[in-house]
Backbone as numpy.savetxt, mean C-alpha at the origin, in Angstrom:
# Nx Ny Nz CAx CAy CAz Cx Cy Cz
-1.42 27.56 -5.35 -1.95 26.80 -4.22 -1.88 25.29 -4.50
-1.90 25.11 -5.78 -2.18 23.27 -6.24 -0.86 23.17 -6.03
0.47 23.61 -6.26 1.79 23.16 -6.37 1.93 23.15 -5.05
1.86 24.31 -4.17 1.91 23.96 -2.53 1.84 22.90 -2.01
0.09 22.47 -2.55 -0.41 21.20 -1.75 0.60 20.19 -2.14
0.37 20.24 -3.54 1.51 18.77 -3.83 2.76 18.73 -3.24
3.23 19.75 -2.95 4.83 19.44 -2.40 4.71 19.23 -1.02
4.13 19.86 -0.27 3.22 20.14 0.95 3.38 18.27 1.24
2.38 17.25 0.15 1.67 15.86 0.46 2.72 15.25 0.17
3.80 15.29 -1.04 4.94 14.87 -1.22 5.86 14.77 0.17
5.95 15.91 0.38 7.48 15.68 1.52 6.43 15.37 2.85
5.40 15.42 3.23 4.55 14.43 4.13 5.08 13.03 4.07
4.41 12.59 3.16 4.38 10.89 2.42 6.02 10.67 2.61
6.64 11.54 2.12 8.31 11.06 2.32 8.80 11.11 3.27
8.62 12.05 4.30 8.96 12.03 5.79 8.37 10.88 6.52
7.19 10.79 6.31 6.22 9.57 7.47 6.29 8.27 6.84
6.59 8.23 5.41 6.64 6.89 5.17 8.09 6.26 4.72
8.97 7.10 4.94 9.91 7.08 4.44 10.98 7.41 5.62
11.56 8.51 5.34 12.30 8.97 6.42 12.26 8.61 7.97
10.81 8.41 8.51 10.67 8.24 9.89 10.72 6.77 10.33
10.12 6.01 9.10 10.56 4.58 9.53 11.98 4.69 9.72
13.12 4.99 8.96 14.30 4.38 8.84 14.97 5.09 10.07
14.61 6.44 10.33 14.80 6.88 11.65 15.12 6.27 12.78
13.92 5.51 12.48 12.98 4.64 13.95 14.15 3.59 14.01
14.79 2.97 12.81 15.41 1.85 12.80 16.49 2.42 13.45
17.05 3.17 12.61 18.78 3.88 13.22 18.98 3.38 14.92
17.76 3.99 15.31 17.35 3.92 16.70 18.18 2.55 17.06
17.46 1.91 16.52 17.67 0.14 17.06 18.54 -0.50 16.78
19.93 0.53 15.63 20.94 -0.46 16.02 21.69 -0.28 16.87
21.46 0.11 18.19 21.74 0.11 19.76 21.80 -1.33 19.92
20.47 -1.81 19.85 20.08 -3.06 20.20 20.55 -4.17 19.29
20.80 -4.25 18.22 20.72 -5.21 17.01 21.86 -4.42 15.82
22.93 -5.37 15.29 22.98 -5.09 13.98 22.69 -6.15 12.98
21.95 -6.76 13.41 21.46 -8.07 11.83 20.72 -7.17 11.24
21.21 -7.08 9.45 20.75 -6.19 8.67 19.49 -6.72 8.36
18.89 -7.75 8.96 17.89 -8.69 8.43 16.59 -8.17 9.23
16.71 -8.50 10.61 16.03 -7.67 11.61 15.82 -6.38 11.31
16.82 -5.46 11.53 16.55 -4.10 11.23 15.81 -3.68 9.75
16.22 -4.41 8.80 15.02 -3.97 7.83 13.40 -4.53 7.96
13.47 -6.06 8.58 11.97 -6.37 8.75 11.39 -4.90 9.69
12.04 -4.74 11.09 11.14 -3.60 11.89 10.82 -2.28 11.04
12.02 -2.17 10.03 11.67 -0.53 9.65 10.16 -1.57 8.15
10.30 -2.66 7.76 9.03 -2.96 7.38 7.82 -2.81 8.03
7.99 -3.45 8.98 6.81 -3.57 10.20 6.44 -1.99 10.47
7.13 -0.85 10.68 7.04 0.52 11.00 6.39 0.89 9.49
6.83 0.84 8.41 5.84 1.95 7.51 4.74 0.84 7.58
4.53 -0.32 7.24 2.97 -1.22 7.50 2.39 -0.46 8.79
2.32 -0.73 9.49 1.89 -0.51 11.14 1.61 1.64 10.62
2.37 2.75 9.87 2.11 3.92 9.30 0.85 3.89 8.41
1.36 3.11 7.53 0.24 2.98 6.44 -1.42 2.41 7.12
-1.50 1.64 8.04 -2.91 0.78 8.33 -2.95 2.08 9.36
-2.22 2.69 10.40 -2.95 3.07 11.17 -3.16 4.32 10.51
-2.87 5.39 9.49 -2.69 6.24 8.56 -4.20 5.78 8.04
-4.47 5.34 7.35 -5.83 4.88 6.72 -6.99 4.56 7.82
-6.86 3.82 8.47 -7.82 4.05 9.63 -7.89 5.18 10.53
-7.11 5.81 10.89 -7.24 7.08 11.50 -8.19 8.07 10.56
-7.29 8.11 9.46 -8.76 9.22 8.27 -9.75 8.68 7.59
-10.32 7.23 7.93 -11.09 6.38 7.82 -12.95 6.95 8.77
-12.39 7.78 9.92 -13.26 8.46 10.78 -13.78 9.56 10.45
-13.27 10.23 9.41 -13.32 11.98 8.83 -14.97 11.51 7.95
-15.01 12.43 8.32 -16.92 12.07 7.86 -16.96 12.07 5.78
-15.92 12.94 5.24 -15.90 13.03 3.98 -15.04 12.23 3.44
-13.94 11.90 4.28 -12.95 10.44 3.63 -14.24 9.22 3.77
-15.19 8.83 4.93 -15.56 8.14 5.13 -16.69 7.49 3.40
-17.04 9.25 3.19 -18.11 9.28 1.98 -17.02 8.62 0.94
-16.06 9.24 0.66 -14.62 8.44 0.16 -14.77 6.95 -0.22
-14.61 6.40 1.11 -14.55 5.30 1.15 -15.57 4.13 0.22
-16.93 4.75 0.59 -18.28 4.39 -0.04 -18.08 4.36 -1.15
-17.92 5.12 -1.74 -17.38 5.54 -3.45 -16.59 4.35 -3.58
-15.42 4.35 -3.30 -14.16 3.67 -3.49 -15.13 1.55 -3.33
-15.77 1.66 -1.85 -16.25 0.36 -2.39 -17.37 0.32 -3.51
-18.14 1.66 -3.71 -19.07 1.43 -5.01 -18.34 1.06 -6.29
-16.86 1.80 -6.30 -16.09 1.23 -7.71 -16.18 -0.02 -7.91
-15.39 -0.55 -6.21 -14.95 -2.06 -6.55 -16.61 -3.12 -7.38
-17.11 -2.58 -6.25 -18.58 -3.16 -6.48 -19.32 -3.37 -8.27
-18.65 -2.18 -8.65 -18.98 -1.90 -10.21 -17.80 -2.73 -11.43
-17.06 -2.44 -10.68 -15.84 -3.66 -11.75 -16.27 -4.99 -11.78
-16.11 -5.37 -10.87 -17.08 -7.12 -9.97 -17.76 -7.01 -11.27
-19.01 -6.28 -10.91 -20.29 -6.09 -12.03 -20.09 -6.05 -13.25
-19.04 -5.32 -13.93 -18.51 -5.45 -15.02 -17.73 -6.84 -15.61
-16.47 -7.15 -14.61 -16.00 -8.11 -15.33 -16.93 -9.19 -15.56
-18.09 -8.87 -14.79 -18.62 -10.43 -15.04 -20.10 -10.02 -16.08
-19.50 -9.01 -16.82 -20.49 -8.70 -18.17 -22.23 -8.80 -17.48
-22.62 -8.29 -16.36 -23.62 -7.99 -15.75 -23.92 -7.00 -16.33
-25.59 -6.49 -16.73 -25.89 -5.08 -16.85 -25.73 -4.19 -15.09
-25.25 -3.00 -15.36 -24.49 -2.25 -14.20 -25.98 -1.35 -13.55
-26.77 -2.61 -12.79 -27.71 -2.06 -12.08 -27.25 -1.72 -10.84
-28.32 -1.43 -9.82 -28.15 -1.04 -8.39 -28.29 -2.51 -8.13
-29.26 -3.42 -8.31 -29.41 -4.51 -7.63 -28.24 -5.60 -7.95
-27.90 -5.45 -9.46 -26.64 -6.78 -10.01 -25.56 -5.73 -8.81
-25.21 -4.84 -8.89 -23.90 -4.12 -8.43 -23.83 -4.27 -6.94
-24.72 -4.04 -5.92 -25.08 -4.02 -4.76 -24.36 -5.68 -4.45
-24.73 -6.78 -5.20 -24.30 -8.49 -5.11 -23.09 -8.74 -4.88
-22.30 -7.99 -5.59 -20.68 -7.91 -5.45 -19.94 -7.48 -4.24
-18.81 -7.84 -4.12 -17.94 -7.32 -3.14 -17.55 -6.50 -3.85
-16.54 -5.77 -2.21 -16.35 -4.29 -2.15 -14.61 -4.77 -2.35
-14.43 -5.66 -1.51 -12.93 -6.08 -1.86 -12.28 -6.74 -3.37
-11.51 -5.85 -3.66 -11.13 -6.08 -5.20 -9.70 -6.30 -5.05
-9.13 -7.61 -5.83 -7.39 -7.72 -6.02 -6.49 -6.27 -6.60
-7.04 -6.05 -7.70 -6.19 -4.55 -8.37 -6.59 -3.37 -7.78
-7.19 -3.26 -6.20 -7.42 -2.06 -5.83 -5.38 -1.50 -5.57
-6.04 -0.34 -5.68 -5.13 0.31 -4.96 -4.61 0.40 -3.96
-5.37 -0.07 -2.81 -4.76 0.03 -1.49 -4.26 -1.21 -1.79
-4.56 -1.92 -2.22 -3.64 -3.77 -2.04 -2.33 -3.14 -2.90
-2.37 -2.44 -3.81 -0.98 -1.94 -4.91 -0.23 -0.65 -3.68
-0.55 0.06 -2.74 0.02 0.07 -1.77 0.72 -0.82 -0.68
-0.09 -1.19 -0.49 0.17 -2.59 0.83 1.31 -3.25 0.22
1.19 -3.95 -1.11 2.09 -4.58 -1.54 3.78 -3.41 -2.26
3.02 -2.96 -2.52 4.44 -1.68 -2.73 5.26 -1.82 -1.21
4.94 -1.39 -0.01 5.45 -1.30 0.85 6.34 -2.59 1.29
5.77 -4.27 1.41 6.52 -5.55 1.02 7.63 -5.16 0.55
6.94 -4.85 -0.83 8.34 -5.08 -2.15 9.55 -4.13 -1.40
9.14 -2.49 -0.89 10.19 -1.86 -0.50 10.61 -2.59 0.64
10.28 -3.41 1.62 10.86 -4.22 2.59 12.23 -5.42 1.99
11.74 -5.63 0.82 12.67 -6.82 0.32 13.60 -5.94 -0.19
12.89 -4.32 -1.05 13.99 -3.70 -2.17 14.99 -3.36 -0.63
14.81 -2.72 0.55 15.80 -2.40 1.05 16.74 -3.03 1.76
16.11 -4.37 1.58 17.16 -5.46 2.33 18.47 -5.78 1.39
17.75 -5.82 0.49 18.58 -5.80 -1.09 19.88 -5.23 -0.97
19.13 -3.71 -0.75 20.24 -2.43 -0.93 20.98 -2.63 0.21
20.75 -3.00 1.16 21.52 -3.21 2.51 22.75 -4.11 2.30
22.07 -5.20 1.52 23.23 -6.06 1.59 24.35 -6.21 0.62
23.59 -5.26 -0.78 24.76 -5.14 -1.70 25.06 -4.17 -1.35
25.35 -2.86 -0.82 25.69 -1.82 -0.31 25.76 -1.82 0.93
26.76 -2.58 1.54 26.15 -2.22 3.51 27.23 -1.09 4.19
26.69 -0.43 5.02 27.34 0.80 5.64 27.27 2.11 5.35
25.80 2.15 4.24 24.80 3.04 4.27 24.85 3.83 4.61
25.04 5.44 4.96 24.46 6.36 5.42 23.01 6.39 5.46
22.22 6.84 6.47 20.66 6.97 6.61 20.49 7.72 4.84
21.08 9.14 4.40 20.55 9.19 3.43 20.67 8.79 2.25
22.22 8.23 2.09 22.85 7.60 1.22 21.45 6.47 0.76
21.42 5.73 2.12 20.76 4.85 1.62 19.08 5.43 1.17
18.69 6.18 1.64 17.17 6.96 1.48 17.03 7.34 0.25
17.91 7.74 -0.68 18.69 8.36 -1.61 18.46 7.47 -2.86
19.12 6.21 -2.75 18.88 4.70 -3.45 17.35 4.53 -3.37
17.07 3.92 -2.04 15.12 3.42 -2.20 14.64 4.34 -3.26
15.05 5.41 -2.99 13.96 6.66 -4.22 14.54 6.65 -5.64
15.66 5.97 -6.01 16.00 5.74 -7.07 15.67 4.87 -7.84
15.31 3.78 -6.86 14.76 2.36 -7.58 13.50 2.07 -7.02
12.87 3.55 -6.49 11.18 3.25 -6.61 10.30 2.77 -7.90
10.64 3.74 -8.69 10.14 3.35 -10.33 10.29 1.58 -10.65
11.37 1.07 -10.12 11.52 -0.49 -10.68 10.76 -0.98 -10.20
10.85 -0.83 -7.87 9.91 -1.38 -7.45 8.41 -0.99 -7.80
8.17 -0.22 -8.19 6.38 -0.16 -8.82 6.25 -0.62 -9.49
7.06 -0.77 -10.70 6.84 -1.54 -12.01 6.39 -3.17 -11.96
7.14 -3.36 -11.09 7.13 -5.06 -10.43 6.00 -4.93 -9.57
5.67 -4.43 -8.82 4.62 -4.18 -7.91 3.10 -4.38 -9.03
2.87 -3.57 -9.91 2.25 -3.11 -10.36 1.86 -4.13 -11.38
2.54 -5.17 -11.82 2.63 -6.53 -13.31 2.23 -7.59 -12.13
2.57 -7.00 -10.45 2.47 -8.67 -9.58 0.69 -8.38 -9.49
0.43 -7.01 -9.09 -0.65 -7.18 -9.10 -2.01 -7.04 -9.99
-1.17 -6.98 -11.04 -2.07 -7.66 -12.29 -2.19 -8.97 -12.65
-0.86 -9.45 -12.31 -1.37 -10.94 -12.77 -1.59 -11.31 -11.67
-2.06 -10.85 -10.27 -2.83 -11.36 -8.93 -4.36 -11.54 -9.46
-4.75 -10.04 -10.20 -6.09 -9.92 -10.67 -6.62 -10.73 -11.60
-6.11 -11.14 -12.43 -5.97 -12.44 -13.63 -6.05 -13.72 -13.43
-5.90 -13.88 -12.28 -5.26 -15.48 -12.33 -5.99 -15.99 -10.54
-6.66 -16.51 -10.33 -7.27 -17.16 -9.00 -6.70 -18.41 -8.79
-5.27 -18.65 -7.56 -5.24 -19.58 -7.21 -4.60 -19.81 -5.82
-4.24 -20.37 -5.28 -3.46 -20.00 -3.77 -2.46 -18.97 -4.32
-1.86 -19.25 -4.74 -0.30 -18.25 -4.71 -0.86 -16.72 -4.98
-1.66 -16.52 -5.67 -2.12 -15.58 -6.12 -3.07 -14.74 -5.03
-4.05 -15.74 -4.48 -4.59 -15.22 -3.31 -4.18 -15.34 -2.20
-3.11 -16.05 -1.77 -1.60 -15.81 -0.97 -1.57 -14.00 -1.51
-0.97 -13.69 -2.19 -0.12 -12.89 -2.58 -1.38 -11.40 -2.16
-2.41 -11.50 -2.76 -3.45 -10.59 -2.45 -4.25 -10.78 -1.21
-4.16 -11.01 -0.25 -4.99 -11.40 0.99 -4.29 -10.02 2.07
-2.63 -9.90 2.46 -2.85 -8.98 3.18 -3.08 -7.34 2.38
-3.79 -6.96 0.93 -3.74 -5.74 0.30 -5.58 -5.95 0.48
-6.20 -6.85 0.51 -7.89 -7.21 0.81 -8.07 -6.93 2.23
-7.20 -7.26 3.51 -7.27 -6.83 4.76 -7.46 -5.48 4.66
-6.32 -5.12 4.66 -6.30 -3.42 4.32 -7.90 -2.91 3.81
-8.01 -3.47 2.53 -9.55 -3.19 2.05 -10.65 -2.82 2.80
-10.69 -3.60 4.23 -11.39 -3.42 4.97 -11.74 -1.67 5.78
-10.61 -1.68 5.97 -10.34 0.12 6.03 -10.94 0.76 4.75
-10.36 0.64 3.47 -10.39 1.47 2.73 -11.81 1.36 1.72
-12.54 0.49 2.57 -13.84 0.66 1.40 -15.06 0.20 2.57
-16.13 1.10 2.05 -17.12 0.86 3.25 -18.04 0.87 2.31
-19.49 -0.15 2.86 -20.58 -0.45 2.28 -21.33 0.76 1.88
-21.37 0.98 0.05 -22.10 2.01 -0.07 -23.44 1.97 -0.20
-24.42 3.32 -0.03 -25.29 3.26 0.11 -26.00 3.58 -1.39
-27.01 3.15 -1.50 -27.99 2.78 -3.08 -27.38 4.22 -3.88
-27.68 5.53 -3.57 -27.57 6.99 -3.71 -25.76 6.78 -4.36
């Protein structure tokens, strides 16, 4: 049953965040072939998946408990990095929005695949849909790796560029973490 689910959430996540954006694009080179355009919209399409994806199961009464948790973490790191004893009252002081959350290491994953596939577009152009689908999943591992060092040294370092760089993965936040309660 555990291997089900996983393959089950796997080829989900790869169809809706993956496959259906670029779909969506195919669509549009009716209208457009600037390889430039067509990769921003199929950007704009998994962003616009991902926020309304998280807010939609943002309503589920046990994602919602989820959520609480998820801002009690942030709330508790806050508390930590700043060598606080990890009360209810020091912890409660803190924000819920954190730079190295995860949803910002999503949010920003999705960017990076906006730039990685413009990339691939233009050193490779004339793509097959899977040809090219094929590649993104090959050089996912790189783009995380980079994803993953940007948003560490986002978490490290406070300055415009940095909070440039983490501001639309803190939007998101807003969805993904809700004020928890003392309990």
């Amino acid at each position: 049953m555990l291997y089900s689910s996983v393959v089950i959430a796997l080829a989900f996540s790869i169809g809706v965040f993956i496959i259906l954006p670029t779909g969506v694009v195919n669509l549009l080179k009716h209208v457009t072939d600037s390889v430039f355009w067509l990769n921003f919209a199929e950007g704009f399409v998994r962003i616009a998946l991902f926020v309304i994806y998280a807010w939609a199961i943002s309503f589920m009464k046990e994602i919602k408990t989820v959520f609480q948790y998820h801002g009690a973490e942030h709330k508790s790191i806050f508390c930590y990095e700043k060598g606080l004893d990890l009360t209810v009252e020091n912890v409660r002081k803190q924000s819920r929005y954190h730079p190295r959350c995860g949803t910002s290491f999503m949010f920003f994953m999705i960017l990076l695949g906006v730039f990685a596939g413009l990339f691939v577009k233009i050193l490779i152009p004339g793509l097959d849909p899977f040809a090219y689908t094929g590649i993104r999943l090959l050089i996912l591992p790189l783009v995380m790796g980079l994803g993953y060092e940007v948003i560490m040294f986002s978490g490290k370092h406070d300055n415009l560029f940095t909070r440039a760089l983490s501001a639309p993965g803190l939007w998101v936040q807003r969805i993904t973490t809700k004020e928890p309660t003392e309990d």
